[in-house]
C-alpha positions in Angstrom: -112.2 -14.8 63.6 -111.5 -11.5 61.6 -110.0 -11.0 58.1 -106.6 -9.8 57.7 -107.9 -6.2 57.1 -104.4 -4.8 55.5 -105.8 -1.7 55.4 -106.0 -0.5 58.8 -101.9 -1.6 58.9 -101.3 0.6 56.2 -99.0 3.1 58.0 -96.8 1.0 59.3 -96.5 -1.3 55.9 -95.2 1.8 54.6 -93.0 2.6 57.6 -91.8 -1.0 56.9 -91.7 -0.5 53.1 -89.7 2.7 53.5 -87.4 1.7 56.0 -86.1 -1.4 53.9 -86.1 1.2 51.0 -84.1 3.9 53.3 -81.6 1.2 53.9 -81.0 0.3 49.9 -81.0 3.8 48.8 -78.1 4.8 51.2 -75.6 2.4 50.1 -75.7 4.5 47.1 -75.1 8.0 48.5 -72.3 9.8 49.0 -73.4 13.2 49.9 -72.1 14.0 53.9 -75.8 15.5 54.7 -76.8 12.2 54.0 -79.5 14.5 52.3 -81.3 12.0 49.9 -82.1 9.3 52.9 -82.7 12.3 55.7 -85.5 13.6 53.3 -86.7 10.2 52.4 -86.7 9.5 56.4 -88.7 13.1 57.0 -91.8 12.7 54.4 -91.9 9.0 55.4 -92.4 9.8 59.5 -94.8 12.9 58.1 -97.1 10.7 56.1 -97.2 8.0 58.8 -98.5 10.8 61.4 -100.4 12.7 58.7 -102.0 9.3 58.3 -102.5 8.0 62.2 -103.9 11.6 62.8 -106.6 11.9 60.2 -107.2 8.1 61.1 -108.0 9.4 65.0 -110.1 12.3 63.4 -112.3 10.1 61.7 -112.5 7.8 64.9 -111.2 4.9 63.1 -111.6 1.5 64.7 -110.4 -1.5 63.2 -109.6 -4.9 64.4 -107.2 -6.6 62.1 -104.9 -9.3 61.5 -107.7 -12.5 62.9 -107.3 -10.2 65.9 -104.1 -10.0 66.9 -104.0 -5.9 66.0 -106.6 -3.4 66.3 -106.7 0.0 65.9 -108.5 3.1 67.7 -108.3 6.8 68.8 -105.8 6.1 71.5 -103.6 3.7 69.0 -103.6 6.5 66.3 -103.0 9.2 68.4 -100.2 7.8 70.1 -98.3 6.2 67.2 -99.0 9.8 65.0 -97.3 11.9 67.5 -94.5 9.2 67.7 -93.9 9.9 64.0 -93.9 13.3 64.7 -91.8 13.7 67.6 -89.3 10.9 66.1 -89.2 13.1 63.1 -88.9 16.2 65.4 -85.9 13.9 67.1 -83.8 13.8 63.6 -84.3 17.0 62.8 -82.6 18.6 65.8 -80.2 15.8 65.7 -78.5 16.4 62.1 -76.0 19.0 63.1 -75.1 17.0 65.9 -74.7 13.5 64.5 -72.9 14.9 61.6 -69.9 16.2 64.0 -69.4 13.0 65.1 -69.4 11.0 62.1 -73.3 9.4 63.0 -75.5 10.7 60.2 -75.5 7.3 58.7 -77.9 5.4 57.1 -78.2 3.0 60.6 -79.6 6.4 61.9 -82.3 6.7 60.0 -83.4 2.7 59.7 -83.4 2.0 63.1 -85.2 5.2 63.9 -87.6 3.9 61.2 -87.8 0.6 62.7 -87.8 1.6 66.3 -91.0 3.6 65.4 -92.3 0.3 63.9 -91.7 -1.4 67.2 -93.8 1.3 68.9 -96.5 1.4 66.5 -97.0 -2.6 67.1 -97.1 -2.1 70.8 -99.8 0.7 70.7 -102.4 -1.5 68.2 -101.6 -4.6 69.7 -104.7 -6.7 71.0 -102.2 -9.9 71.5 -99.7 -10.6 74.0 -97.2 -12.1 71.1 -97.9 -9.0 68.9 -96.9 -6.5 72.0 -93.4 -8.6 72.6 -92.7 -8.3 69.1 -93.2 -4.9 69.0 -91.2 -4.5 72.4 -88.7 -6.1 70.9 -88.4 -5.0 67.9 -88.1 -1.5 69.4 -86.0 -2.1 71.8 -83.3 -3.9 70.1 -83.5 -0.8 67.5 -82.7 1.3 70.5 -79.6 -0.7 72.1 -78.1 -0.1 68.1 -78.5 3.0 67.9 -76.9 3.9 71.8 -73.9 2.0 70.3 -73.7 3.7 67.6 -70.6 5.5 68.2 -68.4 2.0 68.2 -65.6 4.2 68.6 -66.8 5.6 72.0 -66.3 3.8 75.0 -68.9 5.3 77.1 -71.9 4.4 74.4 -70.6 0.9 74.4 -71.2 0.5 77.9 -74.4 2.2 78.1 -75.0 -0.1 75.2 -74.1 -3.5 76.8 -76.1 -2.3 79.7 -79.2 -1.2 78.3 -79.3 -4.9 76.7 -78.4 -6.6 79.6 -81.1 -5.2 82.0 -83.5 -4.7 78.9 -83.4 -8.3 78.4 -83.7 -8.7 82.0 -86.7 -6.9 81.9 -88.4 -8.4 78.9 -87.6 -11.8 80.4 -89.7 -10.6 83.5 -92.5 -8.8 81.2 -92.7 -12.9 79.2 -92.9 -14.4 82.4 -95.8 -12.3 83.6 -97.4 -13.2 80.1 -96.8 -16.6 80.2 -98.4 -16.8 84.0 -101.4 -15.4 82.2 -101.5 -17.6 79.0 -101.4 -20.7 82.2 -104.2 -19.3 84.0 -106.4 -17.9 81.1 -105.9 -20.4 78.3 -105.6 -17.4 76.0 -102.4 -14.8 74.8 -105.7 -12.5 73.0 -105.8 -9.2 75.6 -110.1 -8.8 75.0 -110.0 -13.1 75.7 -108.3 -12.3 78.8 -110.4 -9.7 79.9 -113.7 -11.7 79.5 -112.1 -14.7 81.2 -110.4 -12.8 84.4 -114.1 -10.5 84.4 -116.1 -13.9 84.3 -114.1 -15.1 87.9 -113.3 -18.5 89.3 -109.3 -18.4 88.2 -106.7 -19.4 90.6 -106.2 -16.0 92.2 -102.4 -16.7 93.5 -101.5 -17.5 90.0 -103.0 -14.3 88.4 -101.3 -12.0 91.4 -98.2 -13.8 90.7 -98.3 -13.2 86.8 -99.2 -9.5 87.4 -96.4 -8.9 89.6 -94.0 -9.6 87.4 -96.0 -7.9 84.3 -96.1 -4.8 86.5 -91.8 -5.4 87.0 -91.6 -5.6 83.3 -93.8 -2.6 82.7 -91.8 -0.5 85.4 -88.6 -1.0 83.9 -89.9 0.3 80.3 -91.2 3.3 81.7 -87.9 4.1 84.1 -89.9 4.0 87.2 -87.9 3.4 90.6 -86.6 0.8 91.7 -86.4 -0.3 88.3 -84.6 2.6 86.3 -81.4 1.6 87.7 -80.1 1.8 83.7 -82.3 5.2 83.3 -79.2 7.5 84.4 -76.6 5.9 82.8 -78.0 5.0 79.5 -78.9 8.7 79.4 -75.7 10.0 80.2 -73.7 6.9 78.0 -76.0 7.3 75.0 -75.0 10.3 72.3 -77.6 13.3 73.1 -79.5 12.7 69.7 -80.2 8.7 70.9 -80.9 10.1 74.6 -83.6 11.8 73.5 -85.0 9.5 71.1 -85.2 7.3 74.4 -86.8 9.6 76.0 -89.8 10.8 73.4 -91.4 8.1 71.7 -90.3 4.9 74.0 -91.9 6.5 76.3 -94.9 6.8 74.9 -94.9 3.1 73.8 -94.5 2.0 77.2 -97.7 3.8 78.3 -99.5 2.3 75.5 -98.6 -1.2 76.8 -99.2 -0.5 80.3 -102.8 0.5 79.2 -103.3 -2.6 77.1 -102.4 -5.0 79.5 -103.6 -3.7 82.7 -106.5 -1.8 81.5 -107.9 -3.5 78.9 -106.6 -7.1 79.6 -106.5 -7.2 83.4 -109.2 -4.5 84.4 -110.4 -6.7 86.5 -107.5 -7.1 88.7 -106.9 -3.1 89.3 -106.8 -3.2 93.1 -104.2 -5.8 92.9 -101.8 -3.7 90.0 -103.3 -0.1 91.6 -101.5 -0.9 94.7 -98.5 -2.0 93.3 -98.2 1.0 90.7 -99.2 3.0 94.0 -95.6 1.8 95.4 -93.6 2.2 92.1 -94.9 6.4 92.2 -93.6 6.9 95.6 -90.5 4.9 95.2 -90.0 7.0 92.0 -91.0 10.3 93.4 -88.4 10.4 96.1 -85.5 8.7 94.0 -86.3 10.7 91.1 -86.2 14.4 92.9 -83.7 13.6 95.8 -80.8 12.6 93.7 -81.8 14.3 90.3 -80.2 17.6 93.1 -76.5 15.6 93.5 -76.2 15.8 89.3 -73.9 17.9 88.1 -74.6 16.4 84.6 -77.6 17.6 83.0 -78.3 14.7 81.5 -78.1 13.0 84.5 -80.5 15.1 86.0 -83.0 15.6 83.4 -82.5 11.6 83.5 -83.5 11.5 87.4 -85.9 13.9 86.6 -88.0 11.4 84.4 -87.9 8.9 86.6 -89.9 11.5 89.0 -92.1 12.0 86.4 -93.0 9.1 85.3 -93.6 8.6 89.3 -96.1 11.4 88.3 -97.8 9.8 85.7 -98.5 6.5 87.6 -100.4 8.4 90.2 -103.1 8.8 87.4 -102.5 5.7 86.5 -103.8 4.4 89.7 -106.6 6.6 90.8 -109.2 4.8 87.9 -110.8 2.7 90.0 -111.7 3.3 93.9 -113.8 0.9 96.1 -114.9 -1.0 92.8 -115.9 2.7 91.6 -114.6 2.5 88.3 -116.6 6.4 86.9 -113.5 8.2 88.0 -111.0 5.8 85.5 -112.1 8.2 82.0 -110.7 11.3 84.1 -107.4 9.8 85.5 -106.3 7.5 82.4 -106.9 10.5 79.8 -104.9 12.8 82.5 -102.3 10.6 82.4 -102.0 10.5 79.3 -102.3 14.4 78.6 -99.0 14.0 81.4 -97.4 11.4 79.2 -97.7 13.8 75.9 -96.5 16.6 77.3 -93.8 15.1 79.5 -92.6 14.0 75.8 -93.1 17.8 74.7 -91.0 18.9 77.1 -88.1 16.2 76.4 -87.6 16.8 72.9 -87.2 20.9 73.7 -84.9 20.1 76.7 -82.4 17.8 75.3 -82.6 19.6 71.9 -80.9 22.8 74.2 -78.5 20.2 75.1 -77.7 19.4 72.0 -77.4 22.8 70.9 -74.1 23.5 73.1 -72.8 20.5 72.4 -72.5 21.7 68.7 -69.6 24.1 69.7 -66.7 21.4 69.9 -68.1 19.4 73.3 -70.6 18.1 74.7 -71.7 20.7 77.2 -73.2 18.2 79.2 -72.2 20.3 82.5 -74.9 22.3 84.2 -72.3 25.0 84.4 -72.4 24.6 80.6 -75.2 26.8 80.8 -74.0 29.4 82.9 -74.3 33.2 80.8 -76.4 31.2 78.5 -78.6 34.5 78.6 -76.3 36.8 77.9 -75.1 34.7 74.8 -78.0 33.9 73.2 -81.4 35.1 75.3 -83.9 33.4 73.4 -82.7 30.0 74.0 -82.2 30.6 77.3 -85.7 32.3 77.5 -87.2 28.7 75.8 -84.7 26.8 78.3 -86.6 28.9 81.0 -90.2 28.0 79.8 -89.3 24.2 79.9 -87.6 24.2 82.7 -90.3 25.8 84.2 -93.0 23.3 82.7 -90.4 20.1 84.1 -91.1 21.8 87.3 -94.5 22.0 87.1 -94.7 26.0 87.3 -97.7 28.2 86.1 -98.4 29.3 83.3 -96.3 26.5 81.7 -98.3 23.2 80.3 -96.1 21.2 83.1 -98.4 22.9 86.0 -101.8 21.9 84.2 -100.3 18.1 83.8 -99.8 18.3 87.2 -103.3 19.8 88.6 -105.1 17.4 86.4 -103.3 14.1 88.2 -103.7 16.2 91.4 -107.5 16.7 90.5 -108.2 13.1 89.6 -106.4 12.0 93.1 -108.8 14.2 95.0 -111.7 13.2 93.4 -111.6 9.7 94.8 -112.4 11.2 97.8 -110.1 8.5 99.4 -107.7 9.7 102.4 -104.9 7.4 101.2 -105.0 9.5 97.6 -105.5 12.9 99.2 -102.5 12.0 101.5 -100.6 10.9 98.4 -101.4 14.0 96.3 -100.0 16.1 99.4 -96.7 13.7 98.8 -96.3 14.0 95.1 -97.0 18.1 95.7 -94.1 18.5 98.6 -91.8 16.0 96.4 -92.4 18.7 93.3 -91.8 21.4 95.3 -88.2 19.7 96.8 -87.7 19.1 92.4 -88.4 22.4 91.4 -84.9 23.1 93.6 -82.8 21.2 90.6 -85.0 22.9 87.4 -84.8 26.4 89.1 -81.0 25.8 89.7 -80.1 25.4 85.7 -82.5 28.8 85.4 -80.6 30.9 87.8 -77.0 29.5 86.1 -78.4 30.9 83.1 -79.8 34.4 83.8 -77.4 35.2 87.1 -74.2 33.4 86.6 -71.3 35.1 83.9 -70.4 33.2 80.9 -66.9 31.0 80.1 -67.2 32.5 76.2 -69.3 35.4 74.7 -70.2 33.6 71.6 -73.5 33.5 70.6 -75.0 30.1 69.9 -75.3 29.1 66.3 -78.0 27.0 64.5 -79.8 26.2 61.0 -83.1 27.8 60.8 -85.3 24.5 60.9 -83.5 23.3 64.6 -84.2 27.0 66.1 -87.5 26.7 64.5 -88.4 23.4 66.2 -87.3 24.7 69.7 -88.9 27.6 69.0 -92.1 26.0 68.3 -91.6 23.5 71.2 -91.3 26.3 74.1 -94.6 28.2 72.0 -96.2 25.2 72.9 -94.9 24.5 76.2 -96.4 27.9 77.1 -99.4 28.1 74.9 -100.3 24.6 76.2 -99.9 25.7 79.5 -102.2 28.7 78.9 -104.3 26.8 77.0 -105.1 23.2 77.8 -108.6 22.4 77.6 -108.0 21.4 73.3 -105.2 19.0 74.0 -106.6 17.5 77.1 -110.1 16.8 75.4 -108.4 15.3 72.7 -107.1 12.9 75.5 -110.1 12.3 76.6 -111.6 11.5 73.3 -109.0 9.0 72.5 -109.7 7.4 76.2 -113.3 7.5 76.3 -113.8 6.0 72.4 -111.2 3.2 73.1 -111.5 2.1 76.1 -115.2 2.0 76.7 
């Protein structure tokens, strides 16, 4: 039994702290901007990530709470690019929830607390802490697509987001509680030494995993459980569509790492295969029908589920014949493909965002036709993400790629090196949809001349995020050994 160790929670106490004191302070203002509880929002999310990241550079690790939280590299990494992506998220957002009457104080709380939620999952060494933090997320999320209660769509979206969220969780508890009844313990390190040690009731444990594995496939969107990905996308208001899309996401592969890595190691051929079936499933689902959409957001929705198809490749190729040396190379590379992947979001529904501002959503592809002769370098950083979605050189996209592509063929197995063929034809049949939104931008003629309009820090974000898309791309080998740091210290 460990002490509480308050210390190593102190980020999210003040997340917590500052989200209850975000909430009190804007029943008091009156400005439009909302400016007082925007900036309190802004230097809270900074400081969390200023303190996760310094945290990861000292190589903090700290268990806490009589065990039921710990933190590491690969917690503090994770939750300090949350915070700074989340905070990335409201800043692009402001112009566009203030046209629509959404820069309220429930903005800012909920994004507050639905970064709480994540940064439970991603220290959580308890199965009770993790569906706390799921929850609490989640149900942050559902809010905030209703937000609009004015707006029919986001209701829908809303109700079904909840409806097949609770689904899921009610899977994901399920698998757990299989566990707690063959285990005798919720704690993830308990489970690992009890599963490792052998002599369980095998059928029991499969069963549990498979519906842990269900419950895990849902959160990350991957076929044939992102049945809710395309329409909560498209439903949701663009600011709370990407917000799904950033952090969320990289909460879910936070959990999928704690429970199947470091809880149920031991069982990786059994979930391996079953995550083997989720990528193809995803793969073809995601890239067939993301070239139907005609919504971008519908698209760039399909076109996450094929990534995530992507990621769970990497996800899969740890352990080979009981070989488990390859596992450091694959687990960081997915995770250097779940960071950028997130990268790549917040620039690509930011552009959506951006046309929306002119009186409508824009959430057409043919929105985008002229784009380059309107205003060139947007569509120049549309082009470079694009580009990196696809998976093109010299973007960051094409190294995330080669490096789940390089940890495939280095199992030396012929069902991998027949699956990495797959996931390069299906890429190849995706880059179809991405290329299609490049040529409608640089080939096809405008509807109206005018040049898009937007406050200095939003063009300096997307700025900034196709730099990186491109710098990244040129230059990988910092970010990824960062990756690997976070793996190899925490997981070893």
């Amino acid at each position: 039994m460990t002490s509480m160790n308050w210390s190593a929670m102190t980020p999210e106490l003040l997340l917590l702290g500052m989200a209850l004191l975000v909430a009190m302070v804007d029943l008091w203002v009156k400005d439009a901007d909302r400016r007082p509880t925007y900036w309190l929002t802004q230097i809270t999310l900074l400081a969390v990530a200023a303190l996760h990241l310094w945290k990861y550079h000292k190589g903090y690790q700290v268990v806490a709470m009589q065990g039921l939280v710990g933190t590491d590299p690969l917690s503090h990494l994770l939750a300090g690019l949350s915070a700074l992506v989340t905070a990335g998220v409201l800043l692009i957002s402001r112009p566009y929830a203030k046209a629509r009457e959404m820069l309220q104080g429930e903005l800012f709380t909920l994004s507050l607390f639905m970064l709480l939620g994540v940064c439970i999952m991603v220290s959580a060494r308890h199965f009770l802490v993790i569906y706390l933090g799921l929850e609490l997320m989640s149900l942050s999320l559902y809010a905030l697509v209703a937000l609009r209660r004015d707006h029919a769509v986001s209701t829908e979206a809303a109700m079904k987001y909840f409806v097949l969220g609770a689904l899921a969780s009610g899977f994901l508890l399920y698998g757990l509680s299989m566990m707690y009844g063959a285990t005798g313990s919720l704690s993830i390190p308990q489970v690992f030494a009890v599963v490792s040690a052998g002599g369980l009731n095998q059928g029991v444990l499969v069963f549990g995993l498979v519906f842990i594995v269900a419950g895990l496939a849902f959160k990350l969107g991957a076929a044939p459980f992102h049945m809710w990905v395309p329409d909560v996308y498209q439903g949701a208001p663009t600011a709370v569509t990407l917000l799904i899309g950033t952090a969320p996401k990289l909460a879910a592969f936070a959990i999928t790492v704690r429970l199947l890595i470091e809880g149920l190691f031991a069982l990786a051929v059994d979930w391996q295969q079953m995550l083997l079936v989720l990528s193809v499933f995803s793969l073809i689902v995601g890239n067939v029908v993301a070239i139907a959409q005609t919504n971008i957001k519908r698209m760039l929705a399909y076109s996450t589920i094929a990534q995530m198809g992507f990621m769970l490749l990497a996800l899969a190729s740890g352990v080979v014949k009981g070989d488990s040396l390859p596992a450091a190379s694959a687990y960081s590379s997915a995770l250097f493909y779940a960071v950028t992947y997130v990268m790549t979001t917040l620039g690509s529904f930011g552009m959506v965002m951006l046309l929306a501002r002119q009186g409508h959503e824009a959430e057409q592809l043919q929105d985008f036709a002229g784009l380059a002769k309107r205003s060139p370098w947007y569509a120049l950083v549309m082009t470079l993400l694009m580009l990196s979605l696809a998976g093109i050189p010299p973007t960051v996209g094409f190294y995330a790629k080669l490096a789940v592509l390089q940890a495939m063929v280095a199992t030396q197995e012929p069902l991998y090196l027949q699956l990495a063929v797959f996931a390069v034809v299906l890429s190849l049949i995706g880059a179809y949809y991405y290329l299609r939104v490049i040529k409608l931008m640089w080939f096809d003629e405008p509807a109206e001349r005018q040049a898009l309009q937007a406050p200095w820090d939003v063009r300096a974000v997307l700025t900034l995020n196709g730099v990186l898309v491109l710098g990244l791309g040129i230059l990988p080998a910092g970010l990824m050994n960062v990756c690997k740091q976070a793996i190899v210290h925490s997981l070893a």
